[in-house]
Every structure is written in structure tokens, then in C-alpha cells.
MARBA-3410 file (N, C-alpha, C, O; in Angstrom, 1 decimal):
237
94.9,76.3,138.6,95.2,75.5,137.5,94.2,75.6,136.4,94.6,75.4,135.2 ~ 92.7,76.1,136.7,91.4,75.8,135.7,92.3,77.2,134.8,92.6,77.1,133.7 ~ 92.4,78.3,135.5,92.6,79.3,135.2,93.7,79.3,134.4,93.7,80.2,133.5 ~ 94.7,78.4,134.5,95.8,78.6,133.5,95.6,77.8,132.4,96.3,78.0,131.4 ~ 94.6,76.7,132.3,94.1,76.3,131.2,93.2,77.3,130.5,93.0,77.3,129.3
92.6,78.1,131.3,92.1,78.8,130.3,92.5,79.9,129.5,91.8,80.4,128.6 ~ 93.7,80.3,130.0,94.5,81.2,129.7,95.7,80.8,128.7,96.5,81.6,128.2 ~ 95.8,79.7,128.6,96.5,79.4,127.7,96.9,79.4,126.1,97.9,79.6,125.5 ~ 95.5,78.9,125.8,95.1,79.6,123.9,95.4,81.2,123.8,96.0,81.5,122.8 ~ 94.8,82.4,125.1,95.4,83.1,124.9,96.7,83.6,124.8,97.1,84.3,123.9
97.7,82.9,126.0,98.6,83.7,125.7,99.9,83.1,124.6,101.0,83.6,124.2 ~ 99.1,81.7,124.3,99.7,81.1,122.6,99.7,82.2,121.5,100.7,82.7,121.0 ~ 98.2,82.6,121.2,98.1,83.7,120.3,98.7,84.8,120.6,99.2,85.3,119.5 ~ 98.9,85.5,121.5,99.3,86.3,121.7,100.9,86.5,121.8,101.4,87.6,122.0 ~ 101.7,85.3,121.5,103.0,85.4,121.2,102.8,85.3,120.3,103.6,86.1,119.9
102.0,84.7,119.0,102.2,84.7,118.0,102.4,86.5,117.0,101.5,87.3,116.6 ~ 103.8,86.6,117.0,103.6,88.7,116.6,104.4,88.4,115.5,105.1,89.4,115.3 ~ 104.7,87.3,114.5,105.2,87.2,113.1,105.0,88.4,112.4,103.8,88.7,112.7 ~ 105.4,89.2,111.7,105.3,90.2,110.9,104.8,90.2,109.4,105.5,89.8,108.5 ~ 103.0,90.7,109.1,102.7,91.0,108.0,103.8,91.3,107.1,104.7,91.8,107.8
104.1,91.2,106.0,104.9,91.8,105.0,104.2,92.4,104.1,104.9,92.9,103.3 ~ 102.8,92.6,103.7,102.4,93.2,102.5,101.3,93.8,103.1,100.8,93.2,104.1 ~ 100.9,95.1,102.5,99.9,95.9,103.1,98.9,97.1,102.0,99.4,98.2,101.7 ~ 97.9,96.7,101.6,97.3,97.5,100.8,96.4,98.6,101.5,96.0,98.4,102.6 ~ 95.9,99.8,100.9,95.1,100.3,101.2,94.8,101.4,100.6,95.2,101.4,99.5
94.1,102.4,101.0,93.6,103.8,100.3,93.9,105.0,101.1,94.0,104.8,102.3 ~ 94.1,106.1,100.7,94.2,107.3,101.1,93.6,108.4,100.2,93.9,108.7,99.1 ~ 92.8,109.1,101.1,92.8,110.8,100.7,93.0,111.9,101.4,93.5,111.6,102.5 ~ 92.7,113.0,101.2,92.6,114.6,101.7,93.0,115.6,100.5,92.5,115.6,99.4 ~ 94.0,116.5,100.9,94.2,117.4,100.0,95.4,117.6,99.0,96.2,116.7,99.1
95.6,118.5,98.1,96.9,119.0,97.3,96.8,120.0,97.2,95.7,120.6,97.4 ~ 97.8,120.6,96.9,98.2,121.9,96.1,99.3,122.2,95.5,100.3,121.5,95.5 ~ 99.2,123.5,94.8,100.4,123.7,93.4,101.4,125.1,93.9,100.9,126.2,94.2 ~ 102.9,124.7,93.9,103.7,125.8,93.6,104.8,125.4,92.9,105.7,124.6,92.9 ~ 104.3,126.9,92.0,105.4,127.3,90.9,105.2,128.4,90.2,105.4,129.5,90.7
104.9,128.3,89.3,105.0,129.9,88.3,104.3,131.0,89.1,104.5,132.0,89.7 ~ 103.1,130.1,88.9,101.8,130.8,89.4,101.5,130.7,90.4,100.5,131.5,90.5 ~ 101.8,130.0,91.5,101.6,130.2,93.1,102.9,129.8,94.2,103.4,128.7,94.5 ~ 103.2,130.9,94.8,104.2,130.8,95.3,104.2,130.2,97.1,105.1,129.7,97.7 ~ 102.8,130.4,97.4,102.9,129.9,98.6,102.2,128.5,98.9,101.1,128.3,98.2
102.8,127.1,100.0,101.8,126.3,100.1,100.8,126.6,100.6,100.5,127.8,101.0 ~ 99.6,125.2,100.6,98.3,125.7,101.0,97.6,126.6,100.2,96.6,126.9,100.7 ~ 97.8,127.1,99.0,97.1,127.4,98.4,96.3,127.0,97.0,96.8,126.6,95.9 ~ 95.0,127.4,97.4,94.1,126.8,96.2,93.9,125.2,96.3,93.7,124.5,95.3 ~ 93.9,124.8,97.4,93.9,122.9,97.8,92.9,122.3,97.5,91.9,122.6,98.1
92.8,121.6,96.7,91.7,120.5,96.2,92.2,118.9,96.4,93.3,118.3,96.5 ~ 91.1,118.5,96.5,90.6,116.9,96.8,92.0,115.9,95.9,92.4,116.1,94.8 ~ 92.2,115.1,96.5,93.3,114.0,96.6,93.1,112.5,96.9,92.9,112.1,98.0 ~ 93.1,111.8,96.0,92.7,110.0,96.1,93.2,109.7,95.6,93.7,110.2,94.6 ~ 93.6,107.9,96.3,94.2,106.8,95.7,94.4,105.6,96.5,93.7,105.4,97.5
95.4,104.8,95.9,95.7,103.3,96.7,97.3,103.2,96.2,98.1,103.7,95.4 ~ 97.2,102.4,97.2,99.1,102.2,97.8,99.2,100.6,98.1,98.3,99.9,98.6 ~ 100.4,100.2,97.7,100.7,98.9,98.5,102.3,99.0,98.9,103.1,99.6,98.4 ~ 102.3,98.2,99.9,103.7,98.1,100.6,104.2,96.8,100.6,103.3,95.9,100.8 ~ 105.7,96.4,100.6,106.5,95.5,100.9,107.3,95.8,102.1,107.9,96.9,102.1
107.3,95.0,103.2,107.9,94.9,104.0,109.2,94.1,104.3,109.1,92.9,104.4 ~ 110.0,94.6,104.3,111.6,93.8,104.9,111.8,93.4,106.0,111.9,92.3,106.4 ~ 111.8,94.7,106.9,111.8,94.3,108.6,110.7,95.3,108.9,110.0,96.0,108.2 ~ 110.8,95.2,110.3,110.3,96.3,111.1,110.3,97.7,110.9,109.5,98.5,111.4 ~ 111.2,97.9,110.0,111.9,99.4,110.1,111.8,99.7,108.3,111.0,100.6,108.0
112.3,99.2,107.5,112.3,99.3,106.2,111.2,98.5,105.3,111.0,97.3,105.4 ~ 110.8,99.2,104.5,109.9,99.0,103.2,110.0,99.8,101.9,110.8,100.7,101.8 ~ 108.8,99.2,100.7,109.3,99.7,99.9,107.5,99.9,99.5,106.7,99.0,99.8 ~ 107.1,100.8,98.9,105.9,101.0,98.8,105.7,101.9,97.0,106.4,102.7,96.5 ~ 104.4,101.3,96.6,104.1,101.6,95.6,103.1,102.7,95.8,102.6,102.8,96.9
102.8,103.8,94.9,101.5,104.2,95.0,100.6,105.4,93.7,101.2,106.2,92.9 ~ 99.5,105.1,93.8,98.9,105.7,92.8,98.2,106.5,93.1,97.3,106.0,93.7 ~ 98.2,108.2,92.8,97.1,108.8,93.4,96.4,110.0,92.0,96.8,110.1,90.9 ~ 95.6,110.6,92.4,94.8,111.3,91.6,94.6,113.0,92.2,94.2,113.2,93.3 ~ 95.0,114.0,91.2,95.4,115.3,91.9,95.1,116.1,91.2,95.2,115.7,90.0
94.7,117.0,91.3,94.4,118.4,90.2,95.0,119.9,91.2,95.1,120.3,92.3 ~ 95.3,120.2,89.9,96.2,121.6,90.5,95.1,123.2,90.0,94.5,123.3,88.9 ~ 95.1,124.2,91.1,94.6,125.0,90.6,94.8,126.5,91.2,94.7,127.0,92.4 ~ 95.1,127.1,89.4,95.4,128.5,89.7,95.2,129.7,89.0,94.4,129.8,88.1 ~ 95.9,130.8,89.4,95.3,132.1,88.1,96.7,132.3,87.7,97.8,132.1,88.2
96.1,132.9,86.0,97.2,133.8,85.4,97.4,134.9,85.5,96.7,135.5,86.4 ~ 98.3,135.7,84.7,98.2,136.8,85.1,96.8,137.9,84.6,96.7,139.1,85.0 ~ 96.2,137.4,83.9,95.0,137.8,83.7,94.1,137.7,84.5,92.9,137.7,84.2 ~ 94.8,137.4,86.1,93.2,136.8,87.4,92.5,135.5,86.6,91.4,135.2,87.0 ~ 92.9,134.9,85.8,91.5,133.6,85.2,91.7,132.6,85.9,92.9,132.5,85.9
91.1,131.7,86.5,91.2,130.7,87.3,91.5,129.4,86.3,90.6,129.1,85.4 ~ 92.6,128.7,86.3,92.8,127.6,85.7,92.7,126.2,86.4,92.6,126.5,87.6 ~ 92.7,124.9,86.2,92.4,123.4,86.4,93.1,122.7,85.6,92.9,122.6,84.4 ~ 94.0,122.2,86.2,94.7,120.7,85.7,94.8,119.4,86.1,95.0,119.4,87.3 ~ 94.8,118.5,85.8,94.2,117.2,86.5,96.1,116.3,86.2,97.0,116.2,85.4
95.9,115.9,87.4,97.4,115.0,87.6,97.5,113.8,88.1,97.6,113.8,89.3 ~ 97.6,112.3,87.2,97.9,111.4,87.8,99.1,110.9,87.8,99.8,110.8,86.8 ~ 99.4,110.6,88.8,100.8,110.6,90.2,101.2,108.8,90.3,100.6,107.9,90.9 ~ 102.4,108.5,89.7,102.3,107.0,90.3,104.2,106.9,90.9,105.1,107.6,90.4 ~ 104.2,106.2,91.8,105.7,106.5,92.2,105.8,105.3,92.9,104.9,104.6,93.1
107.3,105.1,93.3,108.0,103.8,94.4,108.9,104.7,94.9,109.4,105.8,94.4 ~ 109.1,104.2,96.2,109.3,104.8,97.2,110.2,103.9,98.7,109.6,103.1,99.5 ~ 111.2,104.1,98.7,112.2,103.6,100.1,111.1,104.2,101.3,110.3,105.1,101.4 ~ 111.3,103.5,101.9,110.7,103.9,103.3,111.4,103.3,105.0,111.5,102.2,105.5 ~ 111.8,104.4,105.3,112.1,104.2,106.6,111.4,104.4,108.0,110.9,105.5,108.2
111.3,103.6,108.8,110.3,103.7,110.2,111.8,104.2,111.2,113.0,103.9,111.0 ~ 111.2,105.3,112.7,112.0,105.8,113.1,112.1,104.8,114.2,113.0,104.5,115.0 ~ 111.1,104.4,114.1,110.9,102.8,115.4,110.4,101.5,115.1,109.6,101.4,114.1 ~ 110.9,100.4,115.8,110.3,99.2,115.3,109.1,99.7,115.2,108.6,100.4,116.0 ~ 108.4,99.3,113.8,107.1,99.6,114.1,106.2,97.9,113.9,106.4,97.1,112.9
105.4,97.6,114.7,104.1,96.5,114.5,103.8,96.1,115.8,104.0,96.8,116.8 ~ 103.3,95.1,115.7,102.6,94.5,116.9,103.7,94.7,118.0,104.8,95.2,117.5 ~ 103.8,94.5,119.6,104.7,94.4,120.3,105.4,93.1,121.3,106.5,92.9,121.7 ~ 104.0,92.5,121.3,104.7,91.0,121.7,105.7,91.0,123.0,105.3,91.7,124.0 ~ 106.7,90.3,123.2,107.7,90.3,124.4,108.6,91.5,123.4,108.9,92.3,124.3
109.0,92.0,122.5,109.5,92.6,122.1,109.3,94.4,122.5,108.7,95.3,121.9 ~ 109.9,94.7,123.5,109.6,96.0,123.8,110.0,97.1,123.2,109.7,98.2,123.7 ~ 110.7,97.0,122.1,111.4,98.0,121.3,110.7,98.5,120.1,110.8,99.6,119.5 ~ 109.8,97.4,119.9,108.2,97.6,118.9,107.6,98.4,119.2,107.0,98.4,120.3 ~ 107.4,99.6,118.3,106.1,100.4,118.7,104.4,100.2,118.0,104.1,99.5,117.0
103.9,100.7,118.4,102.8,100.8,117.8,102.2,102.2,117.2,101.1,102.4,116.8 ~ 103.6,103.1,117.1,102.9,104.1,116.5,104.8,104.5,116.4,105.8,104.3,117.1 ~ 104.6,105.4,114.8,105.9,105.4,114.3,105.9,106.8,113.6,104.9,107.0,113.0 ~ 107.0,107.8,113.7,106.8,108.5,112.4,108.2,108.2,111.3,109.3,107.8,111.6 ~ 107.8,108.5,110.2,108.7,107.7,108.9,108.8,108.4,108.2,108.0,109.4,108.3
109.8,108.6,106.8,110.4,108.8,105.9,110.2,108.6,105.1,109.8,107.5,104.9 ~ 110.3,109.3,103.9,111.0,108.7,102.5,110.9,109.0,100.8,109.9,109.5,100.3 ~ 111.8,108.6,100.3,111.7,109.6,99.0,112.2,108.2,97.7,112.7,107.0,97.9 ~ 111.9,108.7,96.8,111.9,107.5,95.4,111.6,108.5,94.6,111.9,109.7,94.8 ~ 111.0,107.8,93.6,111.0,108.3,92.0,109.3,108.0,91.5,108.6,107.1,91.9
108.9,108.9,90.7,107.4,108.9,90.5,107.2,109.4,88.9,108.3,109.8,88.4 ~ 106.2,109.5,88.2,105.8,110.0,86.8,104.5,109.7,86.8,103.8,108.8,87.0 ~ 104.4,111.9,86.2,103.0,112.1,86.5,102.6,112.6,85.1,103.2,113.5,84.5 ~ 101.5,111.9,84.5,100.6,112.5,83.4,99.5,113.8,83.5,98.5,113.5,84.1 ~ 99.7,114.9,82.9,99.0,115.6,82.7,98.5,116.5,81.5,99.3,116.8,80.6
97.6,116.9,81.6,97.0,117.9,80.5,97.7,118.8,80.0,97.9,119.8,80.7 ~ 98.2,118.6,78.5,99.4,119.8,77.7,98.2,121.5,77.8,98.7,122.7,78.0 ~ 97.2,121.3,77.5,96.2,122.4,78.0,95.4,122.6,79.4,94.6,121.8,79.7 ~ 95.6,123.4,80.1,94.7,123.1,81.5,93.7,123.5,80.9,93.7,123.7,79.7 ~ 92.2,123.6,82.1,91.1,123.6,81.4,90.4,125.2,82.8,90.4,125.3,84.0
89.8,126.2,81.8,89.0,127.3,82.4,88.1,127.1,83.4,87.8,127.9,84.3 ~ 87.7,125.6,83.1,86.2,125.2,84.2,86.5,124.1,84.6,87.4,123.5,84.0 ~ 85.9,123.6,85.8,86.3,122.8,86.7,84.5,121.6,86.5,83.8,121.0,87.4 ~ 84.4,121.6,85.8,82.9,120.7,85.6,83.0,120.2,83.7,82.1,119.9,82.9 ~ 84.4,120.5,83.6,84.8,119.2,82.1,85.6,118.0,82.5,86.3,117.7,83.5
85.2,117.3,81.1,86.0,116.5,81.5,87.7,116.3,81.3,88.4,115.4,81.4 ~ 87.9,117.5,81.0,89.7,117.9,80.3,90.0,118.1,82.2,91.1,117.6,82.6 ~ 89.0,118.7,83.3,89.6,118.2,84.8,89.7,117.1,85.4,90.4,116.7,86.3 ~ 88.9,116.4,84.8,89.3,115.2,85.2,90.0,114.1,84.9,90.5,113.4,85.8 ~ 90.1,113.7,83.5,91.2,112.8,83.4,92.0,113.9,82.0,91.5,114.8,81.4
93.4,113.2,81.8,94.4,114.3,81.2,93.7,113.3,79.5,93.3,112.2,79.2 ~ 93.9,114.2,78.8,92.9,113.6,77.0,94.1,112.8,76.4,95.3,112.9,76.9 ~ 94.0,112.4,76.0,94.6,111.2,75.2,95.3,111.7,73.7,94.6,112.1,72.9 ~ 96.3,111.7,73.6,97.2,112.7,72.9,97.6,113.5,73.5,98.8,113.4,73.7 ~ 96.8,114.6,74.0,96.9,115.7,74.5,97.5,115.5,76.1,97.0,116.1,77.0
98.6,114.8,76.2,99.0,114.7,77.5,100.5,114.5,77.1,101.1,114.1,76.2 ~ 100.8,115.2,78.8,102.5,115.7,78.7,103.1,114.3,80.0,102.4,114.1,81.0 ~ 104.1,113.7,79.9,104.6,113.0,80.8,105.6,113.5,81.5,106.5,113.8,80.8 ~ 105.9,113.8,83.1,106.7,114.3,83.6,107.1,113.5,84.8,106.3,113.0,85.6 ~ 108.4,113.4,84.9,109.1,112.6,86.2,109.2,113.6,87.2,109.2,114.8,86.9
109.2,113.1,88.8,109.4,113.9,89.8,110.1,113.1,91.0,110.1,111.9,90.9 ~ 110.6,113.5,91.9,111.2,113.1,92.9,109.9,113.0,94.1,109.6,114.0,94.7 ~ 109.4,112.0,94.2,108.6,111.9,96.0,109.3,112.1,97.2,110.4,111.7,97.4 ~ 109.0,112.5,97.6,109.6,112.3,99.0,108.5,112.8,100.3,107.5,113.5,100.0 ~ 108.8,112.3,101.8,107.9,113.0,102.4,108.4,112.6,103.8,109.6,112.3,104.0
107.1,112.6,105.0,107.1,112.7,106.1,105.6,112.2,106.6,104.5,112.5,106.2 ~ 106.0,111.3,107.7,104.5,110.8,107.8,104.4,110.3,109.4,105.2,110.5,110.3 ~ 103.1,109.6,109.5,103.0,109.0,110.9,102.3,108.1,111.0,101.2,108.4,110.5 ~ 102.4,106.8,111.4,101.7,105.6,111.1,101.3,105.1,112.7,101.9,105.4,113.8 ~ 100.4,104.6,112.5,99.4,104.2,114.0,98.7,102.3,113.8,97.8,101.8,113.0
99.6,101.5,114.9,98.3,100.3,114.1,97.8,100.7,115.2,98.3,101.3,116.2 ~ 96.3,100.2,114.8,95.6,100.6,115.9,94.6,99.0,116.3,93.9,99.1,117.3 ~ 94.6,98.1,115.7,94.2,97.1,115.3,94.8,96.0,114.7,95.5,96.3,113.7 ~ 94.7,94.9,115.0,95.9,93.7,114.6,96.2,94.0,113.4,97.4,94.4,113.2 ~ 95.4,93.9,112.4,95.6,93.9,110.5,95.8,95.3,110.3,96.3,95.7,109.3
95.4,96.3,111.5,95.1,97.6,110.5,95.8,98.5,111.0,96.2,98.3,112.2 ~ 96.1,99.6,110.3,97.1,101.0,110.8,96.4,102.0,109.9,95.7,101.6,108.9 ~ 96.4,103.4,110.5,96.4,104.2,109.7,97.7,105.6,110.0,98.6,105.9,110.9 ~ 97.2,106.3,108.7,98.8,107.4,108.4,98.1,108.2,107.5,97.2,108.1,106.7 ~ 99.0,109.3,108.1,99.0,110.5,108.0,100.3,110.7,107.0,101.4,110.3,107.4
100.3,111.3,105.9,101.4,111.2,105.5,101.6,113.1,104.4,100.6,113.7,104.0 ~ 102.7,113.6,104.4,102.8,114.8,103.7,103.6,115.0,103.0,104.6,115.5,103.5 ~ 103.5,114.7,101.7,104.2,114.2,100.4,104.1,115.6,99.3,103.3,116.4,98.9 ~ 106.0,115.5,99.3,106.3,116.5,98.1,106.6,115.8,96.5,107.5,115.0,96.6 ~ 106.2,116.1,95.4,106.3,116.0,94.3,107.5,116.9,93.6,106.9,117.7,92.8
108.8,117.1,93.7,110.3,117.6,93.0,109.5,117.2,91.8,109.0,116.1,91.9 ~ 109.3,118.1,90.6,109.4,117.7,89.6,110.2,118.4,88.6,110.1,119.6,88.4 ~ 111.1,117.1,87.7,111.9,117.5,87.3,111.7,118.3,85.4,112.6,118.5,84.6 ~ 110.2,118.6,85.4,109.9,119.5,84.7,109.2,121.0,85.1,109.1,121.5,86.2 ~ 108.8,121.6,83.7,108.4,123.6,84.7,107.5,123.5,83.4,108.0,123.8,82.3
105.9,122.7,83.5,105.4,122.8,82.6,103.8,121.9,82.8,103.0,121.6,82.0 ~ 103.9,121.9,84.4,102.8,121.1,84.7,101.4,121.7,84.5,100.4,121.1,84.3 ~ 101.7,123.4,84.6,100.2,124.0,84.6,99.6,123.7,83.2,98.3,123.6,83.2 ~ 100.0,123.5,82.2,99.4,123.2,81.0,99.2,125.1,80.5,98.2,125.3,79.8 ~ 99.9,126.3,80.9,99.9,127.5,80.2,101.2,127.8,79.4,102.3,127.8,80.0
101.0,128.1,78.0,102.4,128.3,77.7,103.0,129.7,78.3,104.1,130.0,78.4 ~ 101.9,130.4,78.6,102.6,131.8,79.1,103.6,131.3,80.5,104.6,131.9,81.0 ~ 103.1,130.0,80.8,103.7,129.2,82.4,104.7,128.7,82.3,105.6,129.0,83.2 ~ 104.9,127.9,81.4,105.3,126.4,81.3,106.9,127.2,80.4,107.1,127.5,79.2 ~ 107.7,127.1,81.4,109.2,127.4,81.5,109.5,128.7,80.9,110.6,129.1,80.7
108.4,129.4,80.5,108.3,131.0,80.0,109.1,131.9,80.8,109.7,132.9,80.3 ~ 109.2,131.5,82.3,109.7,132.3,83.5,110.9,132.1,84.3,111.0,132.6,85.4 ~ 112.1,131.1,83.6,113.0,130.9,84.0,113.7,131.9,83.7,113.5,132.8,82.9 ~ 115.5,131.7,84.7,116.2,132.7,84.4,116.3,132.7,82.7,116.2,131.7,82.0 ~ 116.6,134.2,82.3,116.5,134.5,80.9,118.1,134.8,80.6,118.9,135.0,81.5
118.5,134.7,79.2,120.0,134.4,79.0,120.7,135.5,79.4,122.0,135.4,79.5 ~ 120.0,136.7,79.7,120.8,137.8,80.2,121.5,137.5,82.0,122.3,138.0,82.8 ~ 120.4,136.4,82.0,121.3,136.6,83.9,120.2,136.8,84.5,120.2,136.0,85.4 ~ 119.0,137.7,84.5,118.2,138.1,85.1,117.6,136.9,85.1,117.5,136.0,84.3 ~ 117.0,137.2,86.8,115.7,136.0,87.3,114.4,136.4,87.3,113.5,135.7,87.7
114.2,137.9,86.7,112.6,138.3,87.5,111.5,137.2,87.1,111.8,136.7,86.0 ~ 110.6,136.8,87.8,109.2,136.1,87.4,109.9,134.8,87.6,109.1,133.9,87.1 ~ 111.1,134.1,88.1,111.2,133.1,87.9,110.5,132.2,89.5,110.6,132.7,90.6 ~ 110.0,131.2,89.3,109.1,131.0,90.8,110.0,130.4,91.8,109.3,129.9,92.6 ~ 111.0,130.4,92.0,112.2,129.9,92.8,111.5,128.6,93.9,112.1,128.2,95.0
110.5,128.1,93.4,110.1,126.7,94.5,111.1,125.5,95.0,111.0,124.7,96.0 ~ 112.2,125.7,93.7,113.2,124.4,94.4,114.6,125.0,93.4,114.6,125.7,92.4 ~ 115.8,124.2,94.2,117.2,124.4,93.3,116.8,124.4,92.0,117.3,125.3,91.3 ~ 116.0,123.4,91.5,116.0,123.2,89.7,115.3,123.9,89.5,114.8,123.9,88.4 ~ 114.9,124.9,90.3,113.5,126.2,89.3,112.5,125.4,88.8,112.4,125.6,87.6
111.7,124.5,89.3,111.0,123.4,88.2,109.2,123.8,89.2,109.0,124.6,90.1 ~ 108.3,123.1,88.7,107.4,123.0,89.8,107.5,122.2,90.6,108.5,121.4,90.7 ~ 106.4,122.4,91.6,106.4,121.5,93.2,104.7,121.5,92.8,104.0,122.3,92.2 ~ 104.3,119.8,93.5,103.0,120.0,93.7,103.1,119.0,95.1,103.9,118.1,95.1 ~ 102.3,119.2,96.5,102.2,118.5,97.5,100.9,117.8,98.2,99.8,118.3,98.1
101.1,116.9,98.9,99.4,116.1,99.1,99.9,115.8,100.8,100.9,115.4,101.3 ~ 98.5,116.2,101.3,98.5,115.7,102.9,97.2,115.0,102.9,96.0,115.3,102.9 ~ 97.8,113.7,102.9,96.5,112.8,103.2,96.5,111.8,104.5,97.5,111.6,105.1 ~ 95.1,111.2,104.7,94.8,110.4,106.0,94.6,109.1,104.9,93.7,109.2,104.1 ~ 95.4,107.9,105.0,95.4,106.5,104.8,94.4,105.6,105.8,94.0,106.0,106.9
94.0,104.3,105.2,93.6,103.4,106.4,94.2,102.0,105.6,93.7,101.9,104.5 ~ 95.1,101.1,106.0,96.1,100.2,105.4,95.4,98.6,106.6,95.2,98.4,107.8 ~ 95.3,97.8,105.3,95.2,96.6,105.7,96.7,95.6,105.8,97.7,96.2,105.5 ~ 96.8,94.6,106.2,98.5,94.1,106.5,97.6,92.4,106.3,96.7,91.8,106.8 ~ 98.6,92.2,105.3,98.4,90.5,104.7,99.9,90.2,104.9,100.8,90.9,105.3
99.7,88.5,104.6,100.8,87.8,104.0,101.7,87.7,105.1,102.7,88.4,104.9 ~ 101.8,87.0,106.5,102.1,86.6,107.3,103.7,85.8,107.3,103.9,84.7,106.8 ~ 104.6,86.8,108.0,105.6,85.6,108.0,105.5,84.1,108.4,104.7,83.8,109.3 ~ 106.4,83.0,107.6,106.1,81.7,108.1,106.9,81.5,109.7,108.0,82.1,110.0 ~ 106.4,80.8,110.1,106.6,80.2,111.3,108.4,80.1,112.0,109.1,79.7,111.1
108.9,80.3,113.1,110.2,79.9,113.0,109.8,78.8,114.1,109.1,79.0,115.1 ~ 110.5,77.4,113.7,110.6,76.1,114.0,111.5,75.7,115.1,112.3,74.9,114.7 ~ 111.6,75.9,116.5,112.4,76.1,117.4,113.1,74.5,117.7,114.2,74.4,118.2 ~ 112.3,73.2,117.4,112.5,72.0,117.9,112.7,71.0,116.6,112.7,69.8,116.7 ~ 112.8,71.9,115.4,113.2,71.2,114.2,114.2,70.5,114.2,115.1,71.1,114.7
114.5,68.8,113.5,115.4,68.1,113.3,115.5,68.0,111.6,114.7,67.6,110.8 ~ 117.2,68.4,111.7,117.6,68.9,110.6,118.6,67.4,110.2,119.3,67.4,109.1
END
């Protein structure tokens, strides 16, 4: 009997598995650029940061905001190595392939999930890229001197809580964008599409719209607020 008194606050808390609905946090790792000028991924990958928040509906669906910070880099045809700086902000559907959170008496909950999902994003960058990578024209896009471009997000990911509040993810996000003009070179920037005769040579064929692609594989670590309220089993209505 002492034993189930003392076992009791536990296993109160421990039914308690109400579902966080909001979840902020940060992520980085890498990017890179294909289009005109680079046709394969993985190439030329540079550093990747930012912060994200999510809305949660159920277990399975959300809706997530996010802002990240990216620079693309490549050569022309002259071999010169170019830098362009890209900030990335998007919303995004998201689908979980399993309950995902705490598990509770609920055995259909997992604690680790892989997920989905694609929305709508617009990215600012430099109408000129820059020759060196130690100005400040790489790091943030100059004021005037910037081009605004929409893109399609979309990606593929893997989410882990590993800790009551906390999860982390793995996530590998493509940027569709629905412009051909991110590198900031005019010899680049839609110079190389099919030409009126019909011919395609030099065009970078990265997606159906012939446009650029830029992609980010980063490692997140996500905090989880804002607790559902309570459901009232013995309430008189």
C-alpha cells in the first residue's frame, strides 16, 4: 500500500500527455546552389542558420514558419569564384507519418517520426553577387540593390523528441524558385534559357520551369510550449 502511495504522483504525471501546440527553435548546417552555373547537388556548400516556429493542430499536422540565412557559391565561365547572400523566409504545411509526441496509454504515438512538406517562401538577394567572401555585399543583400524572388519549399525530414519539451530534426529542404536570376550575374540570370529558335544549349535544366534551385540540410533542436487545456471528465454542465 506505502508503495502505491508513493507511486502515485507519478503515475498522475505521467498520464498527463496533453499536446504542446507551439514550438520554437533554431537550426543549422549546410546549402548549396543549382542552376546556371552548377549543375550538381552538394556542390560548393556553405554554412546555413536560422529559427523556426510551429503551430500544431493534432499529432500529425502543422503549420510552421521559418527564417533562415544562406549564401550561394559559384564560378563563371571565366573560372571566377562568385558569393551571394540569401535570406529565405517561408510557411509551410506539414505532415507527420506517425502520431508523433509523447506516448502515454496511447500506443500509436511515436516518439520519432519522419515528415513532409512544402508551402510558399520569398527570398531577398543581391542584384550583384560579390568576388570575395570577407565583404559585406556576402553578407547581408545592400539596400536598393536587392532582387525579391518567390520559391516553392518543400522537403523531407526526421523528428526525434528525445525529452519531454524537446525534439530535434533533421530536415532537407528544397527552394523551387520561381525566378532564373538568384546568382546576381547578368551573363546568369535568365541569359541561358531556351532561346527563340528552339534550341536549349546552356540551359541548366534543374527543374520543369528551367528556374534556379537552392537546398539546405540542417540539424534543428525545438522547444514545445503552450500546453493543451485540460479535458474535464466529471464536469457538470
Amino acid at each position: 500500500m506505502l508503495i502505491g502511495v508513493l507511486l502515485l504522483p507519478w503515475s498522475v504525471m505521467r498520464a498527463d500527455t496533453r499536446m504542446y501546440h507551439c514550438e520554437v527553435g533554431v537550426q543549422g548546417g549546410c546549402g548549396y546552389y543549382v542552376g546556371d552555373a552548377t549543375r550538381h547537388i552538394f556542390t560548393n556548400p556553405l554554412d546555413v542558420y536560422g529559427g523556426q516556429f510551429r503551430y500544431k493542430f493534432d499529432k500529425r499536422w502543422a503549420i510552421q514558419a521559418k527564417a533562415q540565412r544562406q549564401r550561394i557559391m559559384f564560378r563563371d565561365d571565366a573560372k571566377l569564384l562568385y558569393y551571394n547572400p540569401l535570406w529565405n523566409v517561408d510557411v509551410v504545411a506539414e505532415f507527420n507519418f506517425f502520431r508523433f509526441g509523447e506516448r502515454g496509454y496511447d500506443m500509436r504515438v511515436k516518439p520519432v517520426t519522419p515528415y513532409i512538406y512544402i508551402g510558399v517562401g520569398t527570398s531577398i538577394y543581391n542584384k550583384a553577387a560579390s568576388l570575395s567572401d570577407h565583404t559585406v555585399a556576402t553578407m547581408y543583400p545592400t539596400i536598393g540593390k536587392a532582387n525579391v524572388g518567390v520559391y516553392v519549399p518543400l522537403g523531407i525530414g526526421m523528428k526525434w523528441k528525445f525529452a519531454d519539451r524537446w525534439q530535434l530534426h533533421v530536415a532537407w529542404q528544397h527552394q523551387v524558385y520561381l525566378v532564373d536570376n538568384i546568382e546576381g550575374l547578368e551573363s546568369l540570370d535568365g541569359a541561358r534559357n531556351p532561346k527563340i529558335d528552339g534550341s536549349t544549349a546552356g540551359m541548366n535544366g534543374t527543374n520543369i520551369l528551367n528556374n534556379d534551385l537552392t537546398s539546405t540540410l540542417t540539424l534543428g533542436i525545438v522547444f514545445e510550449f503552450a500546453k493543451g487545456k485540460k479535458v474535464c471528465n466529471h464536469c457538470e454542465y
